[in-house]
Residue, then its C-alpha position, 0 to 999 in steps of 0.5 A: x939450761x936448768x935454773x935452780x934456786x930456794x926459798x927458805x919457809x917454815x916447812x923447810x927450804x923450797x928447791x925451785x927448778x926453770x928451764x927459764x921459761x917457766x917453773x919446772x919443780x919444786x921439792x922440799x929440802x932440808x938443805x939449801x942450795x946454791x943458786x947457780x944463775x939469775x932466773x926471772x921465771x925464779x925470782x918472780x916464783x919466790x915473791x909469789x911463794x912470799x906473798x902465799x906464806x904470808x898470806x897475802x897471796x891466794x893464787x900464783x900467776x906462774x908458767x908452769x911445765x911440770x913433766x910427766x905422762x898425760x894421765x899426770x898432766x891431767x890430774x895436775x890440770x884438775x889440782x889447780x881448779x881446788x880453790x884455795x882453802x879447800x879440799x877434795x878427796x881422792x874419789x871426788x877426783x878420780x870421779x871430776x877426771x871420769x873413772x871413779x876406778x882410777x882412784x889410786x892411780x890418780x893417787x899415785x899421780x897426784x903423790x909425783x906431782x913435781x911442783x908443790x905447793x902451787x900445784x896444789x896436791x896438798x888439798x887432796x884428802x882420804x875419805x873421812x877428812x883424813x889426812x893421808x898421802x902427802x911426799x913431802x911428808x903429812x906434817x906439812x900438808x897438815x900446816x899447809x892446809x892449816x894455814x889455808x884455812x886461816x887465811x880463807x876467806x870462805x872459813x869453812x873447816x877443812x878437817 
């Protein structure tokens, strides 16, 4: 069974997704949603997602099954290691998975990347600090990044 629910943020309404066991997808939406039955994995989800746009949280702590090929759970895998704060850009992580040449499929894949935010594809850069790449749309990697900067405790500057 899919469970679905949302979490209204200021970049939009969150579409969280659970097979119930754990977190499956989440996409920005305009549009809120229904959601359809109670899921634990979910509500646990939204006060990790709370505590993050508050501030309060720098991690999440959350089962995660995102689908995809095994070149895309592995540049997932490697998304998670970005510590809070900072940013990489695509080469770094092409060259952190072993092929400096597999820069754009690394970028395709870190650009379907079905969990976002807490699978954080938001702090892959281009070269130069630019702020490219983003599928839910420039703007709000912008704030999110902007926001990890403003509760980092390393300060460093991210663009």
């Amino acid at each position: 069974m899919e469970y679905r629910s949302s979490f209204a943020s200021h970049l939009g309404f969150l579409i969280l997704k659970s097979d119930g066991l754990s977190v499956t997808e989440i996409l920005f939406s305009e549009n809120d949603i229904q959601e359809q039955a109670p899921c634990d994995v979910l509500e646990k989800c939204k006060e990790q997602l709370a505590g993050y746009f508050s501030g309060a949280a720098l991690d999440f702590d959350l089962p995660l099954s995102p689908a995809g090929t095994e070149f895309q759970q592995r540049v997932w895998a490697e998304l998670l290691k970005i510590p809070y704060g900072e940013t990489i850009t695509y080469m770094e992580l092409a060259v952190r998975l072993g092929d400096a040449k597999a820069i754009r499929a690394v970028g395709t894949a870190n650009g379907r990347n079905p969990i976002a935010v807490i699978i954080p594809c938001h702090r892959v850069i281009g070269a130069g600090n630019k702020l490219t790449g983003y599928a839910g749309g420039i703007w709000r990697k912008k704030i999110l990044l902007e926001h990890e900067m403003k509760y980092n405790p390393r300060k460093q500057t991210l663009f």
